[in-house]
C-alpha positions in Angstrom: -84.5 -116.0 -138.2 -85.5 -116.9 -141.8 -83.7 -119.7 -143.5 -82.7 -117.3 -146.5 -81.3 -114.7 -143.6 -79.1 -117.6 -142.7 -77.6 -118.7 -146.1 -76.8 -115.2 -147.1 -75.0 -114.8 -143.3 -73.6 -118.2 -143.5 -72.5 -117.6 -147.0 -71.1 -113.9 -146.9 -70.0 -113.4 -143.0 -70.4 -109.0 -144.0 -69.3 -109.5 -147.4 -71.5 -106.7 -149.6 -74.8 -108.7 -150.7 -76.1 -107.8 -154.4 -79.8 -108.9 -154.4 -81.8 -109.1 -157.5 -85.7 -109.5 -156.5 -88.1 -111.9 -157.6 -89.2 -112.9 -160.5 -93.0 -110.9 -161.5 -96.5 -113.1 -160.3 -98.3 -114.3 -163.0 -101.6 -111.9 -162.8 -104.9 -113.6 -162.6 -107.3 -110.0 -162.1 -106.4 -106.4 -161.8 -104.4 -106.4 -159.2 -102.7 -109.3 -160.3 -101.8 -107.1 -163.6 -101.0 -104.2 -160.8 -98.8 -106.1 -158.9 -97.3 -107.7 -161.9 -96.1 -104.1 -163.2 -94.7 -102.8 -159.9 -92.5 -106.5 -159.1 -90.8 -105.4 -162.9 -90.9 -101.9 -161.7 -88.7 -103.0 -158.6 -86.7 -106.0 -160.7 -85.5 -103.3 -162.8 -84.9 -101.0 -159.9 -82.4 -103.6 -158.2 -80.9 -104.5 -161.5 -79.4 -101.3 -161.6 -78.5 -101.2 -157.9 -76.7 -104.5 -158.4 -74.9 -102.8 -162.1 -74.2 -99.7 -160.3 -72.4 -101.6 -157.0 -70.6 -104.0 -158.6 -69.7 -102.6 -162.1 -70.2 -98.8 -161.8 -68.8 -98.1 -158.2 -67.1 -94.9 -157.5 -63.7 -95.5 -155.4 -61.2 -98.4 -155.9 -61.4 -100.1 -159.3 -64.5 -102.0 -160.6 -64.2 -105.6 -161.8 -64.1 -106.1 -165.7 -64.3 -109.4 -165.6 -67.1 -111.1 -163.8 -68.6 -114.8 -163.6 -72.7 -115.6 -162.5 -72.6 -118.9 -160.9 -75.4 -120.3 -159.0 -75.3 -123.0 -155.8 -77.0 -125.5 -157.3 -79.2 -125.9 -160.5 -82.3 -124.1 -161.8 -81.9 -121.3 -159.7 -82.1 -118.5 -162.5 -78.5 -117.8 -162.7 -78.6 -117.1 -166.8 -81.5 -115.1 -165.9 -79.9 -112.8 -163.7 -76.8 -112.6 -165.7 -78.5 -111.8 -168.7 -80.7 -108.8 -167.2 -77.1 -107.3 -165.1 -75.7 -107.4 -168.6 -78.9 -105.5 -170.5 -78.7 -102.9 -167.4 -75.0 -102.8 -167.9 -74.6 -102.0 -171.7 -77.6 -99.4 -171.1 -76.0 -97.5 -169.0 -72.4 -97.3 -170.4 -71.7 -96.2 -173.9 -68.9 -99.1 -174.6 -69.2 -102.6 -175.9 -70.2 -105.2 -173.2 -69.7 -108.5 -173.6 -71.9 -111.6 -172.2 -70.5 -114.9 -172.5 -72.1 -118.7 -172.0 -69.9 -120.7 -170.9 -72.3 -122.7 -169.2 -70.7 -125.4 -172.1 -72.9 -128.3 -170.4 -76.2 -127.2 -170.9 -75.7 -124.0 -172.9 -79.3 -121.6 -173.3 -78.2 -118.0 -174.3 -78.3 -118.8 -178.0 -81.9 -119.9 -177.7 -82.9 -116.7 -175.7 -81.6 -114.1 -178.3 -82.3 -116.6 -181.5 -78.7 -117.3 -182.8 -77.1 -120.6 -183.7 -75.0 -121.8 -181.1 -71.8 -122.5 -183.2 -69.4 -119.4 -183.8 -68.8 -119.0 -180.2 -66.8 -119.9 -176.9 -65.5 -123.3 -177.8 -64.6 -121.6 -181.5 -62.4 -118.6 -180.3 -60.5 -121.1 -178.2 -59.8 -123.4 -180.8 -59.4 -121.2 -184.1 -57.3 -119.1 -185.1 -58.9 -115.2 -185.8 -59.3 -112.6 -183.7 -61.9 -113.4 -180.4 -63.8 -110.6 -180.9 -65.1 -112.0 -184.4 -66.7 -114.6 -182.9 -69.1 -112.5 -180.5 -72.5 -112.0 -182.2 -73.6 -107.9 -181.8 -77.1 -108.2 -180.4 -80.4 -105.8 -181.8 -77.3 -103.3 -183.5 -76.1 -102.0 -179.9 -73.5 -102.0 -177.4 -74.5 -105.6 -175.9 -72.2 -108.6 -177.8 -73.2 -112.3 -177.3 -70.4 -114.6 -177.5 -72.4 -118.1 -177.3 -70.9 -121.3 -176.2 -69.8 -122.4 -179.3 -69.9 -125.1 -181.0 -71.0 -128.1 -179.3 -68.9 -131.6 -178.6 -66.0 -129.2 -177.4 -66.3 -129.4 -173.7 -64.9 -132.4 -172.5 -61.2 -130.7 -173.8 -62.1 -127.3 -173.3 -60.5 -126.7 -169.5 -57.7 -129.0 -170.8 -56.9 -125.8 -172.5 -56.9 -122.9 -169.6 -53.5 -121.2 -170.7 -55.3 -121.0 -174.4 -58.7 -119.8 -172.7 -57.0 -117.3 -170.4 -55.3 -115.4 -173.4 -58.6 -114.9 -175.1 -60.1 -113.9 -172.3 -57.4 -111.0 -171.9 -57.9 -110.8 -175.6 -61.4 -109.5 -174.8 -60.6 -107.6 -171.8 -59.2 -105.3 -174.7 -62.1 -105.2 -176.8 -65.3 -104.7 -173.9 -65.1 -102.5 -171.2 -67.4 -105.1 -169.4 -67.5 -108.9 -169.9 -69.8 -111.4 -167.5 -69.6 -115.2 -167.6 -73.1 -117.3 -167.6 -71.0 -120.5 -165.5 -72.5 -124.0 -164.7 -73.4 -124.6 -160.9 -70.5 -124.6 -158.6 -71.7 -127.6 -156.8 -72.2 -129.7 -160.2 -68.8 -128.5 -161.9 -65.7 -127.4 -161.6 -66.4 -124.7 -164.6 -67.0 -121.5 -162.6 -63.9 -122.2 -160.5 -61.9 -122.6 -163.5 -63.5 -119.4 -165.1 -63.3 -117.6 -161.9 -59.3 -117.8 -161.7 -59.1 -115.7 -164.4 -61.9 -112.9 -163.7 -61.8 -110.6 -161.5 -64.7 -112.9 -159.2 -67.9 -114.1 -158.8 -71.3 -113.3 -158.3 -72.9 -116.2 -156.3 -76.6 -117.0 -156.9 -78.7 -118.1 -154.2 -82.7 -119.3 -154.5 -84.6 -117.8 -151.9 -86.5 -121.1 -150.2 -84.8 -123.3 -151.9 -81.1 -123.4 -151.6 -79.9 -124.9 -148.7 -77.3 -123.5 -146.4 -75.2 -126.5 -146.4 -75.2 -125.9 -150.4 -74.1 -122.2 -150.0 -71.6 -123.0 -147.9 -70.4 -125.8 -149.5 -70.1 -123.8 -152.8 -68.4 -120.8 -150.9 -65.7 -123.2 -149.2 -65.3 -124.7 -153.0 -64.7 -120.4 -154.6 -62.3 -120.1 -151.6 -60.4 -123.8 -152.4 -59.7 -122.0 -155.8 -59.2 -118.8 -154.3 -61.8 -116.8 -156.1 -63.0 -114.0 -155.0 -66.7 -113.7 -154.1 -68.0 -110.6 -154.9 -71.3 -111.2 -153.4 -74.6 -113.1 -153.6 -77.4 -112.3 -155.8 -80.9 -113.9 -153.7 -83.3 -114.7 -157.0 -86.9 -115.9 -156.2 -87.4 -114.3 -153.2 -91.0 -113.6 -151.7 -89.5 -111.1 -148.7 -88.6 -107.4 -148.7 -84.5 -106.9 -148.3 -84.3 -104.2 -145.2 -82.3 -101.1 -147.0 -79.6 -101.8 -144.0 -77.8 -104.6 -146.3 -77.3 -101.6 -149.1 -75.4 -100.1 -146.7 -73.3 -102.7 -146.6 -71.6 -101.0 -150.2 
């Protein structure tokens, strides 16, 4: 039994598993470029299968409110979180909001080329309605609200009662909002931001993470009694057998 079999079983125990694939191989001949095109043919394949089972769902009511938070770092968790959310606003024809609050090493300003102040740490703190503070991305239905501006975070989750009204504040405005959090095992952020969602998307590297970490990080959501939603395996070199998407 593969080491990645085990976190996901040590780390779930049935739960339903959302599993993004891997990233696509950097081509070096034809089939290189070949097998470059079909990994983004299947990346944007499970993207949807993970948009459509955790947001889109038919039966019982869908989270609103979701935080990405990997085990560790550098495991691709803004990655992830920013492709669900492209998928996401493509498919549904309201606003969707994607929030950093990864305040410690914030990144999703960079990707999109906006400034990082105006943001996060700014609708906390000011006055004005949250929504103004989200940045609309290429004139569509995807909002960025970035992590504001910096020097902020050491009193920002002194703040939660503050940070939970403008999160309900935005529950208002987007029919979807998903939280870009810090590592669980690093910071106490995702638990904080998890308490008010609706729960958490864990994400696992595939050779990598350890199991210890995952469960170490999965006894920490269930200190704070967060729900897991499920585990998102990035960087992984194996096929997923179609019995886990049964699981849904």
């Amino acid at each position: 039994m593969s080491r990645n079999y085990e976190i996901l079983r040590e780390t779930e125990k049935g739960r339903n598993l959302f599993i993004p694939p891997s990233p696509p191989l950097s081509p070096n001949n034809g089939n290189g470029h070949r097998r470059q095109a079909d990994l983004r043919g299947i990346a944007h394949e499970e993207v949807l299968k993970l948009v459509q089972r955790v947001f889109l769902r038919s039966g019982g009511e869908a989270p609103q409110l979701v935080v990405f938070s990997g085990v560790d770092g550098a495991c691709g968790c803004s990655s992830i979180c920013v492709q669900v959310a492209e998928a996401l606003a493509s498919q549904v024809g309201s606003p969707v909001c994607l929030i950093d609050g990864n305040l410690r090493t914030p990144s999703l300003h960079r990707l999109f080329g906006l400034a990082q102040d105006e943001g996060l740490t700014d609708a906390v703190f000011q006055a004005g309605p949250a929504r103004r503070f989200a940045h609309r991305l290429n004139g569509g239905n995807l909002f960025l609200l970035t992590a504001g501006s910096p020097g902020a975070e050491n009193h920002f989750f002194m703040n939660l009662e503050r940070l939970h009204a403008r999160l309900m504040e935005l529950r208002g405005e987007f029919a979807h909002i998903l939280i870009d959090a810090p590592p669980l095992n690093a910071f106490a952020d995702a638990q904080a931001f998890g308490r008010i969602a609706d729960g958490l998307v864990l994400v696992v590297e595939a050779n990598s993470t350890r199991r210890e970490s995952a469960r170490k990080a999965k006894e920490s959501l269930e200190a704070a009694q967060v729900k897991l939603l499920g585990v998102a395996l990035n960087m992984r070199t194996f096929p997923i057998p179609e019995r886990f998407y049964q699981k849904f």
